[in-house]
BAFI-706849 format. One record per residue (C-alpha): x, y, z; residue in one letter; residue number from 1. Coordinates in nm, 2 decimals, decimal comma. Layout:
<rs>
(r (X Y Z) 'A' NUM)
...
</rs>
This chain:
<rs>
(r (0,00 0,00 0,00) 'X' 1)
(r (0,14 0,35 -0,10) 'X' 2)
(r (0,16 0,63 0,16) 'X' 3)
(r (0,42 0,89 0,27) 'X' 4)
(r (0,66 0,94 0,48) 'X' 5)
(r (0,48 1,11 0,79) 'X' 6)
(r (0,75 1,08 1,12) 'X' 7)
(r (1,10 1,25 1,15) 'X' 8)
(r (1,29 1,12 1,51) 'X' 9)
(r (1,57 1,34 1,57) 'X' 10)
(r (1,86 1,28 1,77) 'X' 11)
(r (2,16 1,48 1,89) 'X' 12)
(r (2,41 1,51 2,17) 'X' 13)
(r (2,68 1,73 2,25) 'X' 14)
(r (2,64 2,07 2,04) 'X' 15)
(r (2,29 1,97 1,93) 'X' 16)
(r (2,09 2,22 2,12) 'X' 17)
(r (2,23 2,48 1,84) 'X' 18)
(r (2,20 2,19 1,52) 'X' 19)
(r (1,84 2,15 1,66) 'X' 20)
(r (1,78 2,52 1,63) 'X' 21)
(r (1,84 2,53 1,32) 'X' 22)
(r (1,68 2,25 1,19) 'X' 23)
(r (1,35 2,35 1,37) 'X' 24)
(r (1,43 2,68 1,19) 'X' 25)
(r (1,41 2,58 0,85) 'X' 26)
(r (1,11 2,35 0,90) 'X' 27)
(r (0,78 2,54 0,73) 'X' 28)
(r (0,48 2,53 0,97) 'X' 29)
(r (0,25 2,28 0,77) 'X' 30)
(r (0,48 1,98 0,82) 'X' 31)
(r (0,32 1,71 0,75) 'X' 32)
(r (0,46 1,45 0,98) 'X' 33)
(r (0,53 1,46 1,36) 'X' 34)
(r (0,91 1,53 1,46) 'X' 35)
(r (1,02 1,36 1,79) 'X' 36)
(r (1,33 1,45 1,95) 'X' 37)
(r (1,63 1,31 2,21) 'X' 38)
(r (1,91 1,49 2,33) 'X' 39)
(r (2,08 1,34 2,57) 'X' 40)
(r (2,06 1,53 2,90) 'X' 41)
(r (2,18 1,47 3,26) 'X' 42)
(r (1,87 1,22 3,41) 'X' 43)
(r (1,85 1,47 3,74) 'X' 44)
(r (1,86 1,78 3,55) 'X' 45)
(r (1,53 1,98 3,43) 'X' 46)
(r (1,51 2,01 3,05) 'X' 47)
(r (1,48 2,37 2,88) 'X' 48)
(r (1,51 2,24 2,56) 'X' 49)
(r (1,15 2,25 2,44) 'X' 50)
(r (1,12 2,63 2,57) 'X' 51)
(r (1,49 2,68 2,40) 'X' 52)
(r (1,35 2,58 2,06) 'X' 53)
(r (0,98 2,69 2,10) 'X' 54)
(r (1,17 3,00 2,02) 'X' 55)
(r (1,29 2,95 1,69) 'X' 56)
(r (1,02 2,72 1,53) 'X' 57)
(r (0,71 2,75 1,36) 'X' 58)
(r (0,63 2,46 1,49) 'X' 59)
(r (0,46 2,42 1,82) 'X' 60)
(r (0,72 2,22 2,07) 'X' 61)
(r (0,61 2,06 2,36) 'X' 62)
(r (0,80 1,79 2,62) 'X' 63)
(r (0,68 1,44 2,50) 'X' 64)
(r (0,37 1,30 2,71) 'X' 65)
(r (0,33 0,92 2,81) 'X' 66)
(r (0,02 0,79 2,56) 'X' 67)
(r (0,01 1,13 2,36) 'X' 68)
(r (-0,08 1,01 1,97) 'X' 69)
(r (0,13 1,12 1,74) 'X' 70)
(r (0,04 1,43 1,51) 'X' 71)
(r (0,20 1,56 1,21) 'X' 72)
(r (0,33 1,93 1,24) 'X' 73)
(r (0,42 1,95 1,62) 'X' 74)
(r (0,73 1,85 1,79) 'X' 75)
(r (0,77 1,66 2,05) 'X' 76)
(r (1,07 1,68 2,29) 'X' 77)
(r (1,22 1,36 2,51) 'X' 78)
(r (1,21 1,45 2,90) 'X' 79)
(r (1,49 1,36 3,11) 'X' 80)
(r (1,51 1,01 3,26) 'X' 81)
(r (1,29 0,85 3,03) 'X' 82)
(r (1,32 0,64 2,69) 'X' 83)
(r (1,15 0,83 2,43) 'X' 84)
(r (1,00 0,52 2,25) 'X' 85)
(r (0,67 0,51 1,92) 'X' 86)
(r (0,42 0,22 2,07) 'X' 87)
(r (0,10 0,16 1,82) 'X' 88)
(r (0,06 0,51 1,67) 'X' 89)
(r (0,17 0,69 2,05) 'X' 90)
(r (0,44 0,83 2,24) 'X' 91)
(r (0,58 0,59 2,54) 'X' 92)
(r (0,80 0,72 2,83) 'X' 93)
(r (0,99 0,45 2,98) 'X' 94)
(r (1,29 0,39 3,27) 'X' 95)
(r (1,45 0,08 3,08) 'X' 96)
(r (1,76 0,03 3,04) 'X' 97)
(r (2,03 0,30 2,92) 'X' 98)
(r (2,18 0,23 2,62) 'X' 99)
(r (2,50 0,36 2,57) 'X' 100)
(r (2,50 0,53 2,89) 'X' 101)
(r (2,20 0,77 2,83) 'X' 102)
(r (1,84 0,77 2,93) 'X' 103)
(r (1,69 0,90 2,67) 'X' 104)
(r (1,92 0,76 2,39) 'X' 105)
(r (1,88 0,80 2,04) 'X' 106)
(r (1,88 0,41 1,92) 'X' 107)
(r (1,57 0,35 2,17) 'X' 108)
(r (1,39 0,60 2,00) 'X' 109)
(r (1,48 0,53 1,64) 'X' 110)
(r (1,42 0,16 1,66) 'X' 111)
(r (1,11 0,21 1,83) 'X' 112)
(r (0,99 0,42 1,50) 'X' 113)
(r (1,14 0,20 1,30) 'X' 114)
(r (0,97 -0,09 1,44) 'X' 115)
(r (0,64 0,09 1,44) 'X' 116)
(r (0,64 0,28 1,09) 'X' 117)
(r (0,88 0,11 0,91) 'X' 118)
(r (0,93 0,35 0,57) 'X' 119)
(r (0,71 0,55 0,67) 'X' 120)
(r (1,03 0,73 0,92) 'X' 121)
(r (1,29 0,95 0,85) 'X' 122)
(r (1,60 0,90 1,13) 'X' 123)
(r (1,79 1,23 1,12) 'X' 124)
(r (2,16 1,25 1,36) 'X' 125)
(r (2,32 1,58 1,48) 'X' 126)
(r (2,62 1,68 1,61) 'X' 127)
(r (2,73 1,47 1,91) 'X' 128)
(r (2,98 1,26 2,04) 'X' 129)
(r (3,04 0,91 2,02) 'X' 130)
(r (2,79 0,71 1,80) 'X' 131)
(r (2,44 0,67 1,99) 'X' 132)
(r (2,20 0,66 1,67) 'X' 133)
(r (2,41 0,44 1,42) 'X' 134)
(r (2,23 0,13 1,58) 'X' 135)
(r (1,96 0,32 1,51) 'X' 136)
(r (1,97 0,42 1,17) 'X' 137)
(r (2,03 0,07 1,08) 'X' 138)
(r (1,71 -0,04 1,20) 'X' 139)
(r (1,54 0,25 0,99) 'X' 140)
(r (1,70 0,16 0,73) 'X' 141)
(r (1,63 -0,22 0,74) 'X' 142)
(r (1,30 -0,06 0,79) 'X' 143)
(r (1,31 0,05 0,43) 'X' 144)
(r (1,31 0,42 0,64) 'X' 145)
(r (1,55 0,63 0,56) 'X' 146)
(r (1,84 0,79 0,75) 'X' 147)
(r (1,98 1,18 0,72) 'X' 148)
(r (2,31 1,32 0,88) 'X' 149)
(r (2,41 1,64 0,96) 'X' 150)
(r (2,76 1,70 0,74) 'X' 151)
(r (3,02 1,59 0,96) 'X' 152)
(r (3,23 1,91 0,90) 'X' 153)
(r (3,00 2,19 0,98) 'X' 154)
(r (2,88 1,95 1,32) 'X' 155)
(r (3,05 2,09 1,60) 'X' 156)
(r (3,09 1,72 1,72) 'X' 157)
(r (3,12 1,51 1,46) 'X' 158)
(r (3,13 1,14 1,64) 'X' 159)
(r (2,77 1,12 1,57) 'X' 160)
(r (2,67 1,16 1,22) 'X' 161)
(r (3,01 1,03 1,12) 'X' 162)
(r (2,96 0,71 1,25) 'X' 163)
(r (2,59 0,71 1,15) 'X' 164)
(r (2,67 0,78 0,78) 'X' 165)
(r (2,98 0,56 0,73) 'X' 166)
(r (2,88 0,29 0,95) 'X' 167)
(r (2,49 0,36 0,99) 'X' 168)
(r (2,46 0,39 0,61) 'X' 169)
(r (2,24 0,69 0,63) 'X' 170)
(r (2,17 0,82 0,30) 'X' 171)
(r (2,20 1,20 0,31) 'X' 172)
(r (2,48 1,39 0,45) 'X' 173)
(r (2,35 1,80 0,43) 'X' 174)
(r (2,46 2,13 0,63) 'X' 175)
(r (2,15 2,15 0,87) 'X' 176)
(r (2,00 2,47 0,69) 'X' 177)
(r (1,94 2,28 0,41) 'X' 178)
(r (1,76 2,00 0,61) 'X' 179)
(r (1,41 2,19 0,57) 'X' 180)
(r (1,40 2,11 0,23) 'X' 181)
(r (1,51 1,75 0,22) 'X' 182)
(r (1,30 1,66 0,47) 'X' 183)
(r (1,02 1,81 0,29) 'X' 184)
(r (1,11 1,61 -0,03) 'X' 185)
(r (1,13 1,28 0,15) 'X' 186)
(r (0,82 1,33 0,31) 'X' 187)
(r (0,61 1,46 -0,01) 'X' 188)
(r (0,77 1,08 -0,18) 'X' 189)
(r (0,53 0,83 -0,15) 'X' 190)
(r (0,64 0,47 0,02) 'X' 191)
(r (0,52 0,09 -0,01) 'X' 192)
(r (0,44 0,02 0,32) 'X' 193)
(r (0,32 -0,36 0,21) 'X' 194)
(r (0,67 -0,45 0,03) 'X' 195)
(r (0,87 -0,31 0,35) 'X' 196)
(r (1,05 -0,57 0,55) 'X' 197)
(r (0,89 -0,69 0,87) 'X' 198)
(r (1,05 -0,61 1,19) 'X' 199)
(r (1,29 -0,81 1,31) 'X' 200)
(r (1,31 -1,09 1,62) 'X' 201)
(r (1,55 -0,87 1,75) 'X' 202)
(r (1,44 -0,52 1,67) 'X' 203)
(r (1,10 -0,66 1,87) 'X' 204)
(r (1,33 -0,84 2,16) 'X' 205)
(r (1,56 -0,48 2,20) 'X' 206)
(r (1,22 -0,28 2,19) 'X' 207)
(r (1,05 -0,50 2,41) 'X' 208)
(r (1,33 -0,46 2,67) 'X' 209)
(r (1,35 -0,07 2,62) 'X' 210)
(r (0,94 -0,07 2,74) 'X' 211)
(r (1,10 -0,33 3,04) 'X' 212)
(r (0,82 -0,57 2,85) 'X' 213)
(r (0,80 -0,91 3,08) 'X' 214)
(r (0,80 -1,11 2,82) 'X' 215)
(r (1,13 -0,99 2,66) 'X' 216)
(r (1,31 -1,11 2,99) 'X' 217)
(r (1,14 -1,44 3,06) 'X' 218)
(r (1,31 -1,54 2,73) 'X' 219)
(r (1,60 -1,84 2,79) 'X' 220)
(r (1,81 -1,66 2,54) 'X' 221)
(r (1,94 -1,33 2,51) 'X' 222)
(r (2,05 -1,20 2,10) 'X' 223)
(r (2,42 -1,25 2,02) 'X' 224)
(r (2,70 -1,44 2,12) 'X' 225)
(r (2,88 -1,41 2,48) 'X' 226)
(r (3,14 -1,14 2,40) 'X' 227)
(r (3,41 -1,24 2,72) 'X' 228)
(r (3,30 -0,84 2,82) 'X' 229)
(r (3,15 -0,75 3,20) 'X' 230)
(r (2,88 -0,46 3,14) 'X' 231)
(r (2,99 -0,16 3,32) 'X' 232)
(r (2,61 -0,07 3,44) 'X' 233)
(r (2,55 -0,42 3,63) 'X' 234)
(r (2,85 -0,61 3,56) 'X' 235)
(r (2,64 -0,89 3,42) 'X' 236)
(r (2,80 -1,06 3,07) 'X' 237)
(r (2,79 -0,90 2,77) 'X' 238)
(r (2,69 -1,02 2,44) 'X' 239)
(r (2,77 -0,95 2,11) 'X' 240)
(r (2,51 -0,84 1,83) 'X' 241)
(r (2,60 -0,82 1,52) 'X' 242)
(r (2,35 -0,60 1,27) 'X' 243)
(r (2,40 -0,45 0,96) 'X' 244)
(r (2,77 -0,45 0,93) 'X' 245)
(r (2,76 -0,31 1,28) 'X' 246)
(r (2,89 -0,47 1,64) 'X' 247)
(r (2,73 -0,37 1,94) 'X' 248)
(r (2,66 -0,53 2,29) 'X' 249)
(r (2,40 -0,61 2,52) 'X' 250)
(r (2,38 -0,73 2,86) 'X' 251)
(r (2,10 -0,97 3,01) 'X' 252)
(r (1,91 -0,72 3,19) 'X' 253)
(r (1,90 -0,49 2,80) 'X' 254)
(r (2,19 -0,25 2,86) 'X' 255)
(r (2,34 -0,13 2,53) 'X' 256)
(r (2,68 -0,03 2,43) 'X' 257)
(r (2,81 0,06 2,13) 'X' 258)
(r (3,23 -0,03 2,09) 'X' 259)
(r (3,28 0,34 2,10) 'X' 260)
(r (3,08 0,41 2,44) 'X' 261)
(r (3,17 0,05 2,59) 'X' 262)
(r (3,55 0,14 2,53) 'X' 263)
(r (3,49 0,50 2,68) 'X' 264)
(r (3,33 0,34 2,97) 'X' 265)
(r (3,59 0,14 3,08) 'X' 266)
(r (3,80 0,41 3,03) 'X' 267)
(r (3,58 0,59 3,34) 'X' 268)
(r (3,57 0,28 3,53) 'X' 269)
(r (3,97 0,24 3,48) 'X' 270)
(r (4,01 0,58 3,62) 'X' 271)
(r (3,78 0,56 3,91) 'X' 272)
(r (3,97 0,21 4,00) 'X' 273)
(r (4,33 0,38 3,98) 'X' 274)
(r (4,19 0,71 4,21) 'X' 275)
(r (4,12 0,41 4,43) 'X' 276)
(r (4,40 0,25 4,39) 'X' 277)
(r (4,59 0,63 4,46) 'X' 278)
(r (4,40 0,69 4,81) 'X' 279)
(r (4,50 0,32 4,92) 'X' 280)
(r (4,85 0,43 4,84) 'X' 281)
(r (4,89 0,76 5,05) 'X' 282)
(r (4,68 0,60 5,32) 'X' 283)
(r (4,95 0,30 5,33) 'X' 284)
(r (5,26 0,56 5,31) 'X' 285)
(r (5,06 0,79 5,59) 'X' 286)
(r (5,01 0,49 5,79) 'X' 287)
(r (5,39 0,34 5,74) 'X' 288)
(r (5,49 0,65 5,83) 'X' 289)
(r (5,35 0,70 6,16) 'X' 290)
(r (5,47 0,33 6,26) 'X' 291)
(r (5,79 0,41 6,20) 'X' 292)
(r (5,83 0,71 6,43) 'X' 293)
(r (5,64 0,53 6,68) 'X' 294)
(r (5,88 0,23 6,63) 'X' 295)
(r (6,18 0,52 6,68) 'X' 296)
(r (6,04 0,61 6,95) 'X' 297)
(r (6,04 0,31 7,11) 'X' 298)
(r (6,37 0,21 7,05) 'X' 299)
(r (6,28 -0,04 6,78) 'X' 300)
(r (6,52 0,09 6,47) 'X' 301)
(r (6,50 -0,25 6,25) 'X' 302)
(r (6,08 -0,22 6,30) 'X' 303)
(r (6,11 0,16 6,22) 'X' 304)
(r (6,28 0,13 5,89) 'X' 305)
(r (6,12 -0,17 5,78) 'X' 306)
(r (5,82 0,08 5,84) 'X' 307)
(r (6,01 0,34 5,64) 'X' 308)
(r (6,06 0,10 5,34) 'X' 309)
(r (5,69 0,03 5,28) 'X' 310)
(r (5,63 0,42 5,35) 'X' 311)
(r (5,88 0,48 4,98) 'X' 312)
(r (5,77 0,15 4,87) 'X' 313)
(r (5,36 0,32 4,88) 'X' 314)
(r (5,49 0,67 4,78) 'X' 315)
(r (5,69 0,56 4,45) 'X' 316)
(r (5,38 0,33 4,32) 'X' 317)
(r (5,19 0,66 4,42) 'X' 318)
(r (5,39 0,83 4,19) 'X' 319)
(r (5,38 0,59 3,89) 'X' 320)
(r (4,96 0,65 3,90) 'X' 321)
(r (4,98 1,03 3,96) 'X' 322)
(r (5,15 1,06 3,64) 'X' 323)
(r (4,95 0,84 3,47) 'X' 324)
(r (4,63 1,01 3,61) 'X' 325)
(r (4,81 1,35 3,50) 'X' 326)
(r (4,91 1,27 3,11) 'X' 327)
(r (4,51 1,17 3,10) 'X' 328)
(r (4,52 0,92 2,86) 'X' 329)
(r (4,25 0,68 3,01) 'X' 330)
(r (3,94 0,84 2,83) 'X' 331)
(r (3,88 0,86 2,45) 'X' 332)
(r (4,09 1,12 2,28) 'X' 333)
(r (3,88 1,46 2,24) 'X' 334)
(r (3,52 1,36 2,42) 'X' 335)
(r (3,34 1,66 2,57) 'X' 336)
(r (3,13 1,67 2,86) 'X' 337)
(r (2,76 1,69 2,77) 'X' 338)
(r (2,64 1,74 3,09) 'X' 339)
(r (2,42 1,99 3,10) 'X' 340)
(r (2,36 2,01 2,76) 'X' 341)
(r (2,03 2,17 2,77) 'X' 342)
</rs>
């Protein structure tokens, strides 16, 4: 059965409050399909986004609603702490599990449309770091959706819709202020909806756990192979998926991690073990220390310096991790900090 295209889910990260200005910008006020949007955002934080780009669109922009249907030429904006997921025709705001780190993340959302629409979705990825949303353009585009980037060179982080477009696939790569106009000649073409492929087994098992569905946990198996990885939310196994020409992992309980944000991840948790590992130290050396004067005290010189030996002994290792702590090479070369993002 033809139809058109008649949902847009956006997605964006670092630097993406100003991409999603001025995409909202360009957008003419008769859109005929409903936009839905994540950015990823600190879970205790209050969002201003939808006030921050209220102000720039013709569009009305409102934070996203649990059960609210969807309807063409309005925006709706993901709240902080909650999935942004497409369930039969409406919005669903859910607490499962983070992918990539983030609550709302972009693949949640994207699959979720995909799995609901099919071609009938555009999947469009702004600047941002790392590469939440390339799992998700892949299911789009299995879909038979279609996926747009933001040009990598005029994003001001362009982890995001590099990774989407050469791993992703996405079709279009534009500056964003000529994403008005695309977007309005994708969604004026008109799509088979009865030729598209069907969803998935696992684009219905990953959506199922996103909405924390019973059913997707009562399964024996979990998609993919054991990966030999721990996941760094619950330290349960990781398993390999393999989709599209692209690896990611899962865990039992449905956290997500792309290779990118798994690898950055255990970057974090390698840090916080060494700052652990660095307070252990100078407690040791401080402790070592103070037996050994009390063993000088006492008259006790072979106690005091073997006292004074493990003092150097916790002081040099000490050293060794301050200097690897300083040349702060633990982390992913060049990742911001999107806290606080909007």
């Amino acid at each position: 059965m033809a139809t058109r295209r008649d949902l847009v889910v956006v997605g964006a990260s670092a630097g993406g409050v100003e991409a999603l200005q001025a995409l909202l910008r360009g957008l003419p006020t008769d859109l005929p399909a409903a936009v839905l949007v994540v950015l990823h955002i600190p879970a205790s934080a209050r969002s201003a986004l939808p006030e921050i780009l209220a102000r720039v669109s013709s569009l009305p922009v409102r934070p996203a609603r649990d059960g609210q249907p969807l309807e063409p030429g309005t925006v709706a904006v993901a709240v902080p702490d909650r999935h942004l997921m497409v369930v039969d025709g409406r919005l669903m705001l859910s607490r499962g599990p983070r992918e990539n780190g983030h609550r709302p993340a972009v693949d949640v959302l994207f699959r979720s449309a995909a799995r609901a629409a099919g071609p009938r979705v555009v999947g469009v990825v702004l600047s941002g770091a790392l590469d939440d949303g390339t799992a998700g353009i892949v299911g789009i585009r299995a879909r038979g959706g279609v996926g747009v980037v933001q040009r990598p060179d005029e994003a001001m982080y362009r982890s995001m819709p590099q990774h989407a477009l050469e791993v992703g696939g996405a079709e279009h790569a534009v500056p964003v202020a000529e994403m008005g106009a695309l977007l309005e000649r994708l969604l004026a073409e008109e799509v088979d909806t009865a030729a598209a492929p069907p969803p998935s087994d696992l684009m219905d098992t990953e959506t199922a756990m996103a909405e924390l569905n019973g059913t997707a946990y009562d399964q024996d198996d979990r998609p993919g192979e054991p990966s030999g990885f721990g996941c760094p939310s619950c330290h349960g196994a990781l398993f390999t998926i393999t989709e599209g020409g692209l690896e990611r992992y899962r865990c039992r309980v449905g956290h997500a991690w792309s290779p990118q944000a798994l690898a950055e991840e255990q970057s974090q948790a390698l840090e916080g073990a060494l700052w652990m590992a660095l307070r252990s130290l100078e407690e040791k050396a401080a402790l070592s220390s103070q037996m050994s004067n009390r063993a000088a005290d006492r008259g006790h010189p072979h106690s005091a310096a073997t006292f004074r030996r493990r003092h150097d002994e916790a002081m040099d290792a000490a050293a060794v991790l301050r200097k690897l702590l300083q040349r702060g090479e633990l982390s992913a070369e060049g990742l911001p900090d999107e806290s606080g993002q909007a």
